[in-house]
C-alpha positions as CSV (number, residue, x, y, z in Angstrom):
1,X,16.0,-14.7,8.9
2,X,14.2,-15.9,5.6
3,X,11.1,-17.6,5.4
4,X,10.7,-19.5,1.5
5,X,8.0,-21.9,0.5
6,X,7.0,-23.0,-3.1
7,X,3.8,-24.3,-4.4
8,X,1.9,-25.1,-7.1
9,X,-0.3,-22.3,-8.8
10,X,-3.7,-23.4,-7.8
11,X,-6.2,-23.5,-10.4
12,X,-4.1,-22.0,-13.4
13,X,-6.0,-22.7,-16.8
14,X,-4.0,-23.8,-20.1
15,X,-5.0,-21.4,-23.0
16,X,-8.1,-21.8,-23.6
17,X,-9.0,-23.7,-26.9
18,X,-11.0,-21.5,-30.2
19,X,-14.1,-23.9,-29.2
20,X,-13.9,-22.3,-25.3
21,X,-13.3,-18.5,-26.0
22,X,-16.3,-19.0,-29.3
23,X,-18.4,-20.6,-26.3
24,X,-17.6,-17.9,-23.8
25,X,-18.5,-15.2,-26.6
26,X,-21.6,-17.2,-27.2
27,X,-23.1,-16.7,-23.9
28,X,-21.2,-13.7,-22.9
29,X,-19.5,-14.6,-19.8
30,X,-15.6,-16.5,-19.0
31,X,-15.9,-19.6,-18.2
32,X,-13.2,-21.7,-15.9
33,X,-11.1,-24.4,-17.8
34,X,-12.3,-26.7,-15.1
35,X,-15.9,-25.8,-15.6
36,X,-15.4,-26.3,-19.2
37,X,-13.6,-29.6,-19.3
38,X,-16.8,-31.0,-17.0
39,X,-19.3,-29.4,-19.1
40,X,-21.1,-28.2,-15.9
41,X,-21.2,-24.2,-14.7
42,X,-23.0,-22.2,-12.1
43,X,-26.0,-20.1,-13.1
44,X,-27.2,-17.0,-11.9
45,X,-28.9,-18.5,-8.9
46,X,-25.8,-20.8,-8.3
47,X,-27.7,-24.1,-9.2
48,X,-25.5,-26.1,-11.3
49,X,-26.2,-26.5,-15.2
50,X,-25.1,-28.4,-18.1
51,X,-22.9,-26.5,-20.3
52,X,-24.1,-28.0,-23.6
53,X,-27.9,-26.9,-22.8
54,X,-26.9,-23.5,-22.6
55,X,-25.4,-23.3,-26.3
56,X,-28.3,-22.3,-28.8
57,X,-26.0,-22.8,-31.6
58,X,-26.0,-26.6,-32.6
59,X,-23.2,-26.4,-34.6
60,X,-21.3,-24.6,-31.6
61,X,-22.6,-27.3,-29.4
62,X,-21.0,-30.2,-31.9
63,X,-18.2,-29.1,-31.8
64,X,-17.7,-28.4,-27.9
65,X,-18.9,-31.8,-27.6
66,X,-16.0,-33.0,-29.5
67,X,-13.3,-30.4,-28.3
68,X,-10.0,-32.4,-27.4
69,X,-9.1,-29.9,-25.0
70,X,-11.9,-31.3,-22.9
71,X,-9.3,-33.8,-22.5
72,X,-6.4,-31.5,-21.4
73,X,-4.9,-32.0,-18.6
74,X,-5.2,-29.2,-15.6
75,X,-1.7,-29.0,-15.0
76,X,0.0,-26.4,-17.9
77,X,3.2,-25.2,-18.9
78,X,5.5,-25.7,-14.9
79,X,5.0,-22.2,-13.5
80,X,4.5,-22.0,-9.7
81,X,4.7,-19.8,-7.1
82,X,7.2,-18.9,-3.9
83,X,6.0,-17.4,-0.4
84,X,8.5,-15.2,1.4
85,X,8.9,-13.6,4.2
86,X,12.3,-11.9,5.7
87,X,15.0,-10.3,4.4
88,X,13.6,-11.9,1.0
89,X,11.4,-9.2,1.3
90,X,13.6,-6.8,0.6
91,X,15.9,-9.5,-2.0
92,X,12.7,-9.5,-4.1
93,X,13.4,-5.6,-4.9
94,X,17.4,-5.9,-6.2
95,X,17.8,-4.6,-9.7
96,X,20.3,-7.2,-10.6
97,X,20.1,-10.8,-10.9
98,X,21.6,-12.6,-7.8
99,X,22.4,-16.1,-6.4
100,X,18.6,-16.0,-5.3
101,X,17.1,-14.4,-8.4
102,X,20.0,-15.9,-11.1
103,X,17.6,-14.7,-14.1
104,X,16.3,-11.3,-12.2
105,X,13.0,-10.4,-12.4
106,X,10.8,-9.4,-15.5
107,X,9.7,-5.8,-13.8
108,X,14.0,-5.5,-14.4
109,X,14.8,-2.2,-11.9
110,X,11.0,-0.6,-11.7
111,X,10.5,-1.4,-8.3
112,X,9.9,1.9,-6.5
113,X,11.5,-0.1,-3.2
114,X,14.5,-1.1,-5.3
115,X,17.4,-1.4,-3.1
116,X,19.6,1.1,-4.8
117,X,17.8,3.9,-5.6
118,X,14.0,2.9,-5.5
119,X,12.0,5.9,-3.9
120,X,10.6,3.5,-1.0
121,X,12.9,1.9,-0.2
122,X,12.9,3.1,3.1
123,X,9.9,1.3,3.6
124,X,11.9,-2.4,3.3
125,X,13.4,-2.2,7.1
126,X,10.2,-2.3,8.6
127,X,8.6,-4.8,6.0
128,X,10.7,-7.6,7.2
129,X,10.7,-5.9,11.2
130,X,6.4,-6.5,10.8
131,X,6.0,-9.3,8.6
132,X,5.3,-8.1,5.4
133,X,4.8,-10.9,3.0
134,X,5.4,-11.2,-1.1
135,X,4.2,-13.9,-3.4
136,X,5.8,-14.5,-7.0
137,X,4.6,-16.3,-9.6
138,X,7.6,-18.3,-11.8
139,X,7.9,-19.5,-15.5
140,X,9.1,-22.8,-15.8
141,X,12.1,-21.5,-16.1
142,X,12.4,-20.4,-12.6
143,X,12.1,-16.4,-13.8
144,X,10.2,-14.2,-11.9
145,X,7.7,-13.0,-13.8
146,X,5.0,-11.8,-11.3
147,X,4.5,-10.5,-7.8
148,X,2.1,-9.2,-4.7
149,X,2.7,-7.8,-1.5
150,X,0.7,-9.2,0.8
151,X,0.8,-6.1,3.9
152,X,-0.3,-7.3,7.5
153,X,-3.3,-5.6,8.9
154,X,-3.9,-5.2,12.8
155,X,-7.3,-5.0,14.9
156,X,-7.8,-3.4,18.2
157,X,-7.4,-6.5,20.0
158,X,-3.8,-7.2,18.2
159,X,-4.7,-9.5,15.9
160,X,-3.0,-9.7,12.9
161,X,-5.0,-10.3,9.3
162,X,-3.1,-10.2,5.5
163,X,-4.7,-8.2,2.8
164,X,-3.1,-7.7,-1.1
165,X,-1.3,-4.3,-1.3
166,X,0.0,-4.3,-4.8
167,X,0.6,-6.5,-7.5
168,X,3.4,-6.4,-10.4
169,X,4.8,-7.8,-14.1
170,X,2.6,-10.3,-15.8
171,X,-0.4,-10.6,-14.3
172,X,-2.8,-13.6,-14.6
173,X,-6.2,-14.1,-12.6
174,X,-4.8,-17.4,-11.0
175,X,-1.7,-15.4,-9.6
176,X,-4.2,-13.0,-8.0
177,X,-6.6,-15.6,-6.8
178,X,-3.1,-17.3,-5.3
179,X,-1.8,-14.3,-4.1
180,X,-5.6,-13.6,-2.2
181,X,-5.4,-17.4,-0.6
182,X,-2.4,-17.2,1.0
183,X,-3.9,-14.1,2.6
184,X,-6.5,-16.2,3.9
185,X,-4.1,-18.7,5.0
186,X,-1.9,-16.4,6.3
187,X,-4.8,-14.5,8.2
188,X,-6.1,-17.8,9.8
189,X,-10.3,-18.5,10.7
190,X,-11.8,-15.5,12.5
191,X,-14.4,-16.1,15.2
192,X,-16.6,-12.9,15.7
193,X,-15.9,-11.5,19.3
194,X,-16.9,-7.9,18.5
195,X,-18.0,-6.6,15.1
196,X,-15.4,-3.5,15.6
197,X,-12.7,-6.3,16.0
198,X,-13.3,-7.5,12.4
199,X,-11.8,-4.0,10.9
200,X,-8.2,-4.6,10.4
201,X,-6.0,-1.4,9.7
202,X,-2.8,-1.5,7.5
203,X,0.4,-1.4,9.4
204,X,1.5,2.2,9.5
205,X,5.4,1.4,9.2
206,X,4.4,-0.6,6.2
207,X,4.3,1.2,2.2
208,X,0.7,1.7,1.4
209,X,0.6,1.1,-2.3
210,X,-3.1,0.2,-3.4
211,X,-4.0,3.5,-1.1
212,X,-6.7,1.5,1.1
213,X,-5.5,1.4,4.9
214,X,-8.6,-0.7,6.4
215,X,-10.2,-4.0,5.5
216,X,-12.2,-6.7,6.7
217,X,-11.1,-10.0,8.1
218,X,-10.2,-12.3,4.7
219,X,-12.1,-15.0,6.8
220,X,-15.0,-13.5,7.3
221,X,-18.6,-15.3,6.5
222,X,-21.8,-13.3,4.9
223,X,-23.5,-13.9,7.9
224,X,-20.9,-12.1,9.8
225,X,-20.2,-9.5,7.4
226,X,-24.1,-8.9,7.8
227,X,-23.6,-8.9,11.8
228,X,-21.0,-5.8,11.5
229,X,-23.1,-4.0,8.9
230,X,-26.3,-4.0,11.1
231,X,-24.5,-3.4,14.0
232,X,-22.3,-0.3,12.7
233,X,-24.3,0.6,9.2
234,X,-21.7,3.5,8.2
235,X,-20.5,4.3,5.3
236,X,-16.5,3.2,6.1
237,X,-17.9,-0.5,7.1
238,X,-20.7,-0.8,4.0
239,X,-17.1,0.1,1.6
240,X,-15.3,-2.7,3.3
241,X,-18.5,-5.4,3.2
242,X,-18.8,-4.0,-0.6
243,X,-15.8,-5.3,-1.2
244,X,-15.5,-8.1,0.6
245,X,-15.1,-11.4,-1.4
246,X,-17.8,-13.5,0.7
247,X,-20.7,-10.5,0.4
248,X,-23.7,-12.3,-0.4
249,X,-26.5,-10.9,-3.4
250,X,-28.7,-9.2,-0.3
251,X,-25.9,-7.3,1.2
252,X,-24.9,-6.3,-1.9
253,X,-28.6,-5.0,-2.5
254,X,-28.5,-3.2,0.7
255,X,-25.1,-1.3,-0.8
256,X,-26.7,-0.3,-3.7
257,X,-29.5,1.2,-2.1
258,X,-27.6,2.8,0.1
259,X,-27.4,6.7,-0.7
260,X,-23.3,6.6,-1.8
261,X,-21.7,6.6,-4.7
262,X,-18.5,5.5,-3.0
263,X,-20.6,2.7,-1.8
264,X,-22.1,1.8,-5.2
265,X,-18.4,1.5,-7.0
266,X,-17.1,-0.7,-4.2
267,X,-20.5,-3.2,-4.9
268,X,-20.4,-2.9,-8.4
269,X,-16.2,-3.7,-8.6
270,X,-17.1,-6.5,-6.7
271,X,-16.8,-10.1,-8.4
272,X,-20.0,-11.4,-6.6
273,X,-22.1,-8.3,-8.1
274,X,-25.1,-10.4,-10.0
275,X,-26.3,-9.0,-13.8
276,X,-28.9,-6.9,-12.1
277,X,-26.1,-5.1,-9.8
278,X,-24.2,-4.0,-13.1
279,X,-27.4,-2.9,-14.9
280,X,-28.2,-0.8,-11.9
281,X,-24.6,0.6,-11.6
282,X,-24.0,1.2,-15.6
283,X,-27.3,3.6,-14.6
284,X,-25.6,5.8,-12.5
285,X,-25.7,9.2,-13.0
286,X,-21.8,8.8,-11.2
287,X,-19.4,7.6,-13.9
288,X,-16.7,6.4,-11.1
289,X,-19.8,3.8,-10.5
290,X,-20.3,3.4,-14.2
291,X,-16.2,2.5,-14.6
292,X,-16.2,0.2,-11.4
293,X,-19.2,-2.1,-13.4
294,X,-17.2,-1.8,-16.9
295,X,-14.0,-3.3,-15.2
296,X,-16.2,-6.2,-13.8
297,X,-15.0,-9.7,-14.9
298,X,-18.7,-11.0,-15.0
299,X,-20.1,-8.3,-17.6
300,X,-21.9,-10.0,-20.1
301,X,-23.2,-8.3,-23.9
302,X,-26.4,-6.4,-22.6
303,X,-24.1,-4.9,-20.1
304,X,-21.8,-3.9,-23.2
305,X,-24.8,-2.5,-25.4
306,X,-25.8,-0.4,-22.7
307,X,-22.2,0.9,-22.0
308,X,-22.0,1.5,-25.9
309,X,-25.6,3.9,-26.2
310,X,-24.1,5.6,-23.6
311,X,-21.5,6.5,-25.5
312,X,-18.4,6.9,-23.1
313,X,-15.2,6.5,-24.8
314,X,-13.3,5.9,-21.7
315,X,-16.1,2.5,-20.5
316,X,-15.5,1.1,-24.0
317,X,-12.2,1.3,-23.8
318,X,-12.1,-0.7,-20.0
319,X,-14.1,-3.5,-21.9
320,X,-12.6,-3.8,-25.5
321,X,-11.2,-7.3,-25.2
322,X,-13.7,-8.6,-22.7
323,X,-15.3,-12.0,-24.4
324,X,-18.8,-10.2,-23.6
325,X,-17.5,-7.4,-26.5
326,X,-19.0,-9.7,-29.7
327,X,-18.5,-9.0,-33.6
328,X,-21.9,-6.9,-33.3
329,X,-21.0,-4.7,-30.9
330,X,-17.7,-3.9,-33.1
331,X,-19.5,-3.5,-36.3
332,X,-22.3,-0.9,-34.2
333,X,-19.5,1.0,-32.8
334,X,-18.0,1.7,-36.4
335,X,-21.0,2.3,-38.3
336,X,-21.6,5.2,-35.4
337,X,-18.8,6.6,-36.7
338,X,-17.9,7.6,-33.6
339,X,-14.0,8.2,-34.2
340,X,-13.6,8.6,-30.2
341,X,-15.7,5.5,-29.5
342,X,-14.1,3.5,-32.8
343,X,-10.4,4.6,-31.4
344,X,-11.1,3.2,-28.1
345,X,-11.7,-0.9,-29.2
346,X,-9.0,-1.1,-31.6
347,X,-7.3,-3.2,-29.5
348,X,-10.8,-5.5,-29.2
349,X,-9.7,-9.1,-29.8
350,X,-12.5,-9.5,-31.9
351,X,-11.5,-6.8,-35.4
352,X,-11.4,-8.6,-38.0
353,X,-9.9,-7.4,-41.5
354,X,-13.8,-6.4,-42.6
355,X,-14.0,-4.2,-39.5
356,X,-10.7,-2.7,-40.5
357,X,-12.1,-2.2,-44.0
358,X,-15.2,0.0,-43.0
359,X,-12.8,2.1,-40.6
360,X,-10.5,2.8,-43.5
361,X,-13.7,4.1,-45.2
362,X,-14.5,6.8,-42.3
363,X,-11.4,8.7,-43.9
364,X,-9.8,9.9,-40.3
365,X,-6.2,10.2,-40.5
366,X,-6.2,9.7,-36.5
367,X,-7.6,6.1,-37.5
368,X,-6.1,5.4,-40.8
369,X,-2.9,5.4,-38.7
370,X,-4.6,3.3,-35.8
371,X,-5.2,0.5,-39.0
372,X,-1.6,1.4,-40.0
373,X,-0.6,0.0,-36.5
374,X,-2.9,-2.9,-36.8
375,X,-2.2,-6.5,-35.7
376,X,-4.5,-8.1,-38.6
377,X,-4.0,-5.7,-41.2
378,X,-3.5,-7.0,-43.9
379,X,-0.8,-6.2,-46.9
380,X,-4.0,-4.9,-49.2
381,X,-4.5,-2.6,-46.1
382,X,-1.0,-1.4,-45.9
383,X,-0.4,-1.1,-49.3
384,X,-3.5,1.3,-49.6
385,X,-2.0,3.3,-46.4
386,X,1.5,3.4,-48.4
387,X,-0.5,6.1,-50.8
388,X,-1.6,8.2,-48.4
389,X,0.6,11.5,-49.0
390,X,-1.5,13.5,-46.5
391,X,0.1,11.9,-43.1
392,X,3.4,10.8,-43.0
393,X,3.0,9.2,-39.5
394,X,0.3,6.8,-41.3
395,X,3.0,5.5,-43.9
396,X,5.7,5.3,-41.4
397,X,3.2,2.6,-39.6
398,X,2.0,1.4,-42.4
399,X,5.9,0.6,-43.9
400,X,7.0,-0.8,-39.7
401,X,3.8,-3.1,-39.7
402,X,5.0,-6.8,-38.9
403,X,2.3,-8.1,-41.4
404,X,3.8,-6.2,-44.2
405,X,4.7,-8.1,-47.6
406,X,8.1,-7.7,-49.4
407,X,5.7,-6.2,-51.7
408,X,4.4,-4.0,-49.2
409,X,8.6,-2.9,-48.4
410,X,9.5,-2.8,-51.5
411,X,6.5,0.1,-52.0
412,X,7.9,1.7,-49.1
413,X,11.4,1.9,-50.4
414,X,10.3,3.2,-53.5
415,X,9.4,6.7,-51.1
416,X,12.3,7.9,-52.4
417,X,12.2,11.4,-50.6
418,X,11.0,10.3,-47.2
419,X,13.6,8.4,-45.6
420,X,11.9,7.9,-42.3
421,X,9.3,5.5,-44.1
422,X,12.1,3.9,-46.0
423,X,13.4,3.7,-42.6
424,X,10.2,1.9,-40.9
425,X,10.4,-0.8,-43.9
426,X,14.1,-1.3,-43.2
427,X,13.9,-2.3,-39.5
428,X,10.5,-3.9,-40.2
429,X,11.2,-7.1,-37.8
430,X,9.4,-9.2,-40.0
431,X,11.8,-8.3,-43.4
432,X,13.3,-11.3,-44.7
433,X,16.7,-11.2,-45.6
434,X,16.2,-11.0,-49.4
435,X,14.8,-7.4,-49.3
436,X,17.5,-6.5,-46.7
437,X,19.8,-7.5,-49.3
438,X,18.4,-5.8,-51.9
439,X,18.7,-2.7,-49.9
440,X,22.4,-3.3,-49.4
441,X,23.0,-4.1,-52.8
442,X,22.2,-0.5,-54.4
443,X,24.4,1.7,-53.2
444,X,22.0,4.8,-54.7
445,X,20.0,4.0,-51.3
446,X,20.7,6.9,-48.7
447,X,23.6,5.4,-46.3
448,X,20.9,5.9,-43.2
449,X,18.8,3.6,-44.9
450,X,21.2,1.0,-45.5
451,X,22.4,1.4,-41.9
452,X,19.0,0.6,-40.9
453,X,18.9,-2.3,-42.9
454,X,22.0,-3.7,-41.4
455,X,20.8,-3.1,-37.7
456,X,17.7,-5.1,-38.3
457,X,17.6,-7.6,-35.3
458,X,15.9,-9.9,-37.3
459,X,19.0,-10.0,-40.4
460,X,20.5,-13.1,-40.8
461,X,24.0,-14.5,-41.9
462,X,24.0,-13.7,-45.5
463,X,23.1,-9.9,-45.0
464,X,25.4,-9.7,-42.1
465,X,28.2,-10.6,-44.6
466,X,26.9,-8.5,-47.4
467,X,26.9,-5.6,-44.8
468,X,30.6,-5.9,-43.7
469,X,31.7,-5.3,-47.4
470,X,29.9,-2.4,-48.0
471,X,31.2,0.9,-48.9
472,X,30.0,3.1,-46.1
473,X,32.4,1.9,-42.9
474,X,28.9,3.2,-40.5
475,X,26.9,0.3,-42.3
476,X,30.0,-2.3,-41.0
477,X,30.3,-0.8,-37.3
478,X,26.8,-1.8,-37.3
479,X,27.3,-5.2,-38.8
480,X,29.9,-5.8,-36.8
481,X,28.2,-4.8,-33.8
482,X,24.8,-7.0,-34.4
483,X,23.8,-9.1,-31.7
484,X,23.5,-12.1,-34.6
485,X,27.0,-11.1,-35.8
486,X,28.8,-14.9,-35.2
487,X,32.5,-15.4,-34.7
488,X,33.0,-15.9,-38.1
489,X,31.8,-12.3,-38.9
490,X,33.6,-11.2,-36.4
491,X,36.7,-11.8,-37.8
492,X,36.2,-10.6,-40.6
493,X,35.6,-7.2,-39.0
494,X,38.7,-7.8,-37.5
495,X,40.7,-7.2,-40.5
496,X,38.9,-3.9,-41.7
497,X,41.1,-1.2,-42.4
498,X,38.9,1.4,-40.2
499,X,39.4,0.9,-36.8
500,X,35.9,2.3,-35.8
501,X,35.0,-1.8,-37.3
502,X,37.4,-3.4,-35.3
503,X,36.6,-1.6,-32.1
504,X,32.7,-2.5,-33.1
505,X,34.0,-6.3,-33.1
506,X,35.6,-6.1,-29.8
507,X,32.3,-4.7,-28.3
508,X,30.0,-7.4,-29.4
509,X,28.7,-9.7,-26.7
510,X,29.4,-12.2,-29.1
511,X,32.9,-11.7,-28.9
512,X,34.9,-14.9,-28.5
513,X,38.6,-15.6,-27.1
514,X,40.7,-15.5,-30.4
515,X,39.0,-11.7,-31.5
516,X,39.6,-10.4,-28.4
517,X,42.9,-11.3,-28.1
518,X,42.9,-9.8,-31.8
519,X,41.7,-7.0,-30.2
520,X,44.3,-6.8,-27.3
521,X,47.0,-6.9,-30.2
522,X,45.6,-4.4,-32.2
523,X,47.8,-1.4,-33.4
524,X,44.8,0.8,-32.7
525,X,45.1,1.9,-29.0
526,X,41.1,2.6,-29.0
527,X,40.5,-1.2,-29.9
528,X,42.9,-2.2,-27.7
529,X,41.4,-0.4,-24.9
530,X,38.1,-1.4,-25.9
531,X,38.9,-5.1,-25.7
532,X,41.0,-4.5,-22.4
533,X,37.4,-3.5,-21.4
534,X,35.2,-6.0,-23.0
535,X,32.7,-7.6,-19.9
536,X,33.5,-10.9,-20.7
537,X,37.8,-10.5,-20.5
538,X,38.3,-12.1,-17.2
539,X,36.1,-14.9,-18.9
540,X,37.8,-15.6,-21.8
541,X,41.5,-14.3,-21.2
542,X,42.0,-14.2,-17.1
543,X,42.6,-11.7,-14.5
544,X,44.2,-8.6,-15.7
545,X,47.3,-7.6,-15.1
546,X,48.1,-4.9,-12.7
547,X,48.6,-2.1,-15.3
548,X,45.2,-2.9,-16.7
C-alpha cells in the first residue's frame, strides 16, 4: 500500500528584500519574513518589540518604513511538499524518472538506498514493513528538489514517536521546520506516564543515517522535559533535553553547567540557546563545543568577534555567510593577514571589490587564485591576475571567470604559449559570440583552442555555422554535436564529406526526423548504425524492424 498527501510549505519566506538582509546585518540576527512584514520581533526575553525602534540608523529605518516588500504577499513562487508512506518509500529512491517522479529527482542517482545499486538499500524492505516516513519539498514545477526521512522511534511501553533521520538536495529552513512538524504530527500529544517512557529508541530494522538512535518525545513540554531530567539527571537524558526543541533558558543553564562537553555541544547547537549560552560555549576550552555555537542560526556579531580573536580557521569558515559576519569583521580578518583565516570567508556574502583589493595586496598565490575564482571580481582584477607569470593555476581562473570582459579574453588569448589559459577564456560561459568568432576566424589559433571555442555551451547560431566550415573536421564534430546545434545546422553537417561529422549529427539529441532518416541512408555504415541507434528512433521513425 501507498500512503500520499500534499500540503502547502508552511511558513516559507520570499527572498528577502536588500532593506531585510541590510536590517538583519544591522542588528545581527535573521529575522522572519512574517516578523518583518509586521514590523514586530521577539527580544531576548521574548516580550514583543517594534522593529523600527531597534534600528539606530535613521536612514535604515526610512527606508524599512517604506520597503514595498512589507507588502508581499506570504505565499512565494508554488513549491509545496508531499508526505509518503509505503512502497513510496522505497519509489522516492529510483534513479530514473518514473510515472510517479516524471522529472526525477534533483539528488539524480546519489541515494545510498537507490534501488539499483544504492549501498542501503537493503534497508527499504523494512522501511515500508515499520512505517518509515519521507517528506519532499517540490518546485512549482512538480520536481523533487528536497527530502527527509522521518524514522519511527519506539518506547518501552510500544509507543511509537517520529524523529528526522536525514535530509537531502536543496535545503531550505522552512523544509526542515516542515519536515520537523509532521514529526510532531505524526508522533501525536504525549501525556507523561513515566519519565523513562518519554525516551524513544530508533527502530533497529530501520537505516540510521544522522547516527543518533534515541530521542525524546517531539511533544514534549519544558516542564516535562524538566520532570525526566530531575528524575534520571544522566548524562544520555541531559543530551536528549539539550537538544530538545521545547528546552527552556533554565534547563539549558543546568546543561551548561553540567561537567560535559558532550552536554555543552548539544545545548549550544540548540536553536533556543540565548546570547549568553553561545558566549559561554565559544569559551570552551572543547572546540566540538566551540563549532556546535558557530553553526548556531541565532549568533549575532559579538559572537563573530570573539570567534575571529580566537583565531580558528575552521569556526570562521562555519560562519562566513551568516548575516551576523558584517563588512568590519571582513575588513579585520584581512588586515590580520591571516591567509588561513582570510581563505576561509571568501565565500562571505558580504566581499566586496575593495575587500578583494587589499587581499590582492597580501601577494599569496593561494589567494590571488581564490580572487581569480571570485564571484565579484571585477575585469580590473582579472586583468591584473592575467600578468601573473608565477602561477598558471591563477591565470587559468582568472581567464574561466564568468565576470571576465572580451577585453579580459581577448588578454588571455593573447597567452600564446599556454593553451590551457587560452583554453579557460574559450569555454568561459559568459563569452559572447563575437570573441568565439574571432577565435574561429584565425586559423593560426591551435586547433584545441578552436575546439574549445566551438564546444562553448553558451555559443550561439552564428558561431555554430562558422564552426561547421572550418578547416579542422574535430572543430565540426563538435559543432555538430552542440546541444544548441538546430535542425538547420544539422543538415548542414549532414552533407560533410567526413563521416566522423555526419555520425556527430545523427548523435545529437537535437536530431529531428528528416536527419535521421539522412542518417539511416547514409553510405557510411558507422552513421548508419549510429542513427539505427539514436534514443529518439522509435520516436521519430517507428518500431524497428526485426534485423535492427
Amino acid at each position: 500500500g501507498n500512503d500520499h498527501v500534499q500540503e502547502d510549505v508552511i511558513g516559507l519566506e520570499p527572498d528577502k528584500s536588500e532593506v531585510h538582509r541590510a536590517v538583519e546585518r544591522h542588528l545581527g540576527k535573521q529575522i522572519h519574513h512574517n516578523e518583518y512584514v509586521k514590523g514586530m520581533i521577539k527580544d531576548q526575553h521574548g516580550r514583543d518589540v517594534r522593529l523600527g525602534r531597534l534600528i539606530r540608523d535613521d536612514n535604515l529605518r526610512n527606508q524599512f518604513a517604506n520597503d514595498n516588500a512589507r507588502a508581499g504577499s506570504k505565499r512565494t513562487s508554488g513549491h509545496y511538499m508531499t508526505i509518503v508512506r509505503g512502497t513510496e518509500v522505497a519509489g522516492q529512491a529510483n534513479s530514473q524518472p518514473n510515472a510517479q517522479h516524471p522529472k526525477g529527482h534533483s539528488w539524480g542517482d546519489q541515494s545510498c538506498k537507490n534501488v539499483d545499486n544504492g549501498v542501503n538499500r537493503s534497508y527499504l524492505k523494512h522501511e515500508i514493513m515499520h512505517g518509515t516516513v519521507v517528506v519532499r519539498a517540490h518546485d512549482h514545477t512538480g520536481q523533487e528538489i528536497y527530502r527527509a526521512t522521518l524514522q519511527p522511534h519506539h518506547n518501552h511501553e510500544g509507543q511509537t514517536a517520529y524523529g528526522l533521520d536525514s535530509e537531502y538536495g536543496l535545503t531550505h529552513p522552512a523544509f526542515t521546520a516542515h519536515a520537523h512538524d509532521v514529526a510532531l504530527r505524526l508522533s501525536g500529544e504525549y501525556k507523561l506516564s513515566h519519565p523513562e517512557a518519554a525516551v524513544f529508541v530508533k527502530h533497529e530494522d530501520v537505516y540510521n543515517d544522522n547516527g543518533e538512535r534515541q530521542m525524546l518525545h517531539p511533544g514534549l513540554k519544558n516542564t516535562d522535559l524538566h520532570a525526566i531530567v530531575d528524575s534520571n539527571p544522566s548524562a544520555a537524558t541531559m543530551i536528549l533535553a539539550a537538544k530538545h526543541h521545547n528546552v527552556d533558558d533554565k534547563l539549558l543553564d543546568k546543561a551548561m553547567e553540567y561537567p560535559s562537553a558532550r552536554i555543552h555541544a548539544a545545548a549550544a547547537s540548540n536553536p533556543r540557546a540565548s546570547a549568553q549560552h553561545l558566549h559561554k560555549a565559544l569559551d570552551s576550552a572543547n572546540f566540538s563545543v566551540q563549532l556546535a555555537a558557530a553553526q548556531n542560526p541565532n549568533i549575532r556579531p559579538e559572537h563573530v568577534d570573539k570567534i575571529i580573536k580566537n583565531g580558528d580557521s575552521e569556526l570562521l569558515e562555519h560562519i562566513a555567510k551568516h548575516p551576523s559576519m558584517q563588512r568590519h569583521h571582513i575588513d579585520q580578518i584581512i588586515d590580520s593577514k591571516n591567509q588561513s583565516n582570510i581563505y576561509s570567508i571568501m565565500n562571505s556574502r558580504h566581499i566586496n571589490a575593495e575587500h578583494l583589493d587589499k587581499i590582492l595586496k597580501i601577494g599569496s598565490q593561494a589567494l590571488k587564485k581564490q580572487v581569480a575564482k571570485h564571484r565579484r571580481a571585477t575585469p580590473e582584477h582579472l586583468d591584473k591576475l592575467l600578468d601573473d607569470a608565477n602561477d598558471l593555476g591563477v591565470m587559468e581562473a582568472a581567464a574561466g571567470n564568468r565576470n571576465a570582459s572580451e577585453a579580459t579574453l581577448m588578454k588571455a588569448l593573447s597567452k600564446h604559449g599556454l593553451p590551457t589559459v587560452q583554453q579557460a577564456a574559450v569555454t568561459n560561459e559568459n563569452a559572447p559570440d563575437s570573441f568565439l568568432h574571432h577565435v574561429l576566424d584565425h586559423p593560426s589559433i591551435a586547433s584545441d583552442v578552436r575546439v574549445a571555442a566551438a564546444d562553448n555551451r553558451s555559443a550561439g547560431s552564428s558561431v555554430l555555422h562558422r564552426a561547421l566550415v572550418d578547416h579542422d573536421p574535430r572543430v565540426r564534430m563538435v559543432a555538430a554535436e552542440h546541444p544548441n546545434a538546430t535542425e538547420e545546422h544539422l543538415h548542414k553537417a549532414m552533407s560533410d564529406e567526413d563521416h566522423r561529422v555526419r555520425r556527430s549529427a545523427v548523435r545529437n539529441p537535437n536530431v529531428t526526423k528528416s536527419v535521421l532518416q539522412k542518417g539511416l541512408n547514409d553510405p557510411h555504415e558507422r552513421v548508419r548504425i549510429s542513427a539505427e541507434n539514436h534514443p529518439r528512433y522509435e520516436e521519430l521513425i517507428g518500431p524497428h524492424d526485426a534485423k535492427i
